[in-house]
ZAGUKOL-426134 format. One record per residue: residue in three letters; x, y, z of N, C-alpha, C in turn. Coordinates in steps of 0.02 Angstrom, whole numbers, padded with zeros to 5 digits, always signed. Layout:
N
ALAXYZXYZXYZ ...
END
This chain:
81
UNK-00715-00256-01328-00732-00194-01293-00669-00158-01271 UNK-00648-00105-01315-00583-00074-01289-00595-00061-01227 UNK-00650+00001-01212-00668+00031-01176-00657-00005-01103 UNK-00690-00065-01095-00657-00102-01034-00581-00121-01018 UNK-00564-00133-01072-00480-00167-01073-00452-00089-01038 UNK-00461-00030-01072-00441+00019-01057-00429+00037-00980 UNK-00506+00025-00949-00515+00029-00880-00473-00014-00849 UNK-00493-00068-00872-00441-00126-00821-00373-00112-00827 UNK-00339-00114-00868-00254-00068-00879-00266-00033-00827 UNK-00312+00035-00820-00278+00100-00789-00313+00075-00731 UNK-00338+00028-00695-00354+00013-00628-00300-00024-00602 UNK-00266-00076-00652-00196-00118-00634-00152-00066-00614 UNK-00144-00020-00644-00082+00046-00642-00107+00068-00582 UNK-00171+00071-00557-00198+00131-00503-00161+00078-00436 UNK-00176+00010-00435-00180-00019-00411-00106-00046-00372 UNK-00074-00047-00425+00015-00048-00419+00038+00000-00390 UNK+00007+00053-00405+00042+00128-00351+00039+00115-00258 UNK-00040+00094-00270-00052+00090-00220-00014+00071-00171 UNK-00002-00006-00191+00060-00058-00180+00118-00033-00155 UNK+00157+00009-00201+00207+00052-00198+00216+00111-00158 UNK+00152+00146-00129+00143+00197-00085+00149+00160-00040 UNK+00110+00095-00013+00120+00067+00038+00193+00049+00055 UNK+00230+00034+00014+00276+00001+00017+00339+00046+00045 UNK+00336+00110+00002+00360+00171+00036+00355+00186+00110 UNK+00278+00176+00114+00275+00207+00196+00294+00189+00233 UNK+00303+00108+00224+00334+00070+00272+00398+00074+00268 UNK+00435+00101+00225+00531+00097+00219+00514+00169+00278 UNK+00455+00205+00266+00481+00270+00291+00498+00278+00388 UNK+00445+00235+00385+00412+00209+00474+00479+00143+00505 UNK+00496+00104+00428+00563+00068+00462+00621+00109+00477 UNK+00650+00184+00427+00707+00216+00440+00701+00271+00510 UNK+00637+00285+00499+00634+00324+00586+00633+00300+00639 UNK+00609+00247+00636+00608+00196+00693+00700+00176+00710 UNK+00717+00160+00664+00802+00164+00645+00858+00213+00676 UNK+00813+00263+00663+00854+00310+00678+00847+00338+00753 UNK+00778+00330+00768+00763+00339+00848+00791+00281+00878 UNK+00828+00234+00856+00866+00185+00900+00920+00206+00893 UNK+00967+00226+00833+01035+00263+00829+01038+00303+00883 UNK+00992+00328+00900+00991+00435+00927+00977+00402+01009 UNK+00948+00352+01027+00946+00321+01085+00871+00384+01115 UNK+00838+00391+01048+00764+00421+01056+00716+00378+01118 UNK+00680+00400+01147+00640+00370+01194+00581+00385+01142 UNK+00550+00301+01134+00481+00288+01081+00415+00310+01124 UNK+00387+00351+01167+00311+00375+01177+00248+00309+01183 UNK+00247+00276+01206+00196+00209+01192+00132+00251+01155 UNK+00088+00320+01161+00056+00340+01130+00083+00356+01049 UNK+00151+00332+01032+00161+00326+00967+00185+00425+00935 UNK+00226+00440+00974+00216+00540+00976+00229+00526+00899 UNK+00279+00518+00855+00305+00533+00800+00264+00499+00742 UNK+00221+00441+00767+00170+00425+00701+00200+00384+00663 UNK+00258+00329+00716+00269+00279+00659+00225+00212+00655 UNK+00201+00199+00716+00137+00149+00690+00098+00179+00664 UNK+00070+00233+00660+00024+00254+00624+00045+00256+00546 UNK+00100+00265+00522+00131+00264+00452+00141+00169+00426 UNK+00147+00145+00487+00138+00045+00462+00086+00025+00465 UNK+00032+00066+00499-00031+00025+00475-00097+00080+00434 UNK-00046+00113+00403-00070+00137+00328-00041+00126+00289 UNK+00043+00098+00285+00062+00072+00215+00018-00002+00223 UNK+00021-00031+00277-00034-00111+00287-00088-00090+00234 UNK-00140-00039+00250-00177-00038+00226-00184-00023+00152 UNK-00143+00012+00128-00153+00024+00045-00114-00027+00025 UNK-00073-00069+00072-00061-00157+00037-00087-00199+00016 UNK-00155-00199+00067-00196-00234+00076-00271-00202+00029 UNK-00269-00136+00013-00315-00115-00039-00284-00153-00092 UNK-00228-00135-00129-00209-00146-00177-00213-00243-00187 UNK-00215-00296-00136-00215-00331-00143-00295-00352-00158 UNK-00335-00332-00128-00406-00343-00138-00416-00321-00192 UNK-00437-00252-00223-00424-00220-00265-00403-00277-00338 UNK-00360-00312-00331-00320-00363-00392-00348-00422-00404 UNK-00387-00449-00352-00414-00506-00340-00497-00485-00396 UNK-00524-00419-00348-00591-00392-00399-00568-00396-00451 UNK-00540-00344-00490-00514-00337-00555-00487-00418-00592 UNK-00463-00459-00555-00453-00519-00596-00514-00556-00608 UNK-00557-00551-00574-00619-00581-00580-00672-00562-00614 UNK-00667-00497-00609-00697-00451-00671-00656-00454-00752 UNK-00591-00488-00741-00574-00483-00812-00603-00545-00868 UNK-00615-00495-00936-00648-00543-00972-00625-00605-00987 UNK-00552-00624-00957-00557-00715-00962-00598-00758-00936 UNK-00633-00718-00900-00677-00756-00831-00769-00761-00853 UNK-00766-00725-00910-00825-00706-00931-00835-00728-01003 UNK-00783-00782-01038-00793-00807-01118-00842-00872-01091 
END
């Protein structure tokens, strides 16, 4: 069945981004955080600038992409001969 192999490829690819967006967001939320310690920034406990909010959305499309891999392996047709 191409047609599945096809899908599963471009869900692995969808799936790896994901990974990688996450992975981004979090370099992005580690260098501001970084830099508001350089600058001797005062951090807001309500979070003003949105860097926990940027680590627990790269968390989350980590954690898609990890679930996400687990389905798709289980759905792949080695699992199904």
């Amino acid at each position: 069945m191409p047609h599945r192999h096809t899908r599963t490829v471009r869900c692995r690819a969808q799936i790896s981004r994901l990974r990688e967006l996450g992975t981004s967001l979090a370099d992005v939320a580690a260098f501001m955080q970084e830099i508001e310690l350089q600058q001797g920034f005062f951090t807001p406990r309500l979070d003003g600038r949105g860097i926990e909010r940027l680590r627990f959305l790269a968390m989350q499309f980590e954690e898609m992409g990890r679930v996400k891999t687990a389905k798709a392996d289980v759905s792949s047709p080695r699992y199904h001969q």
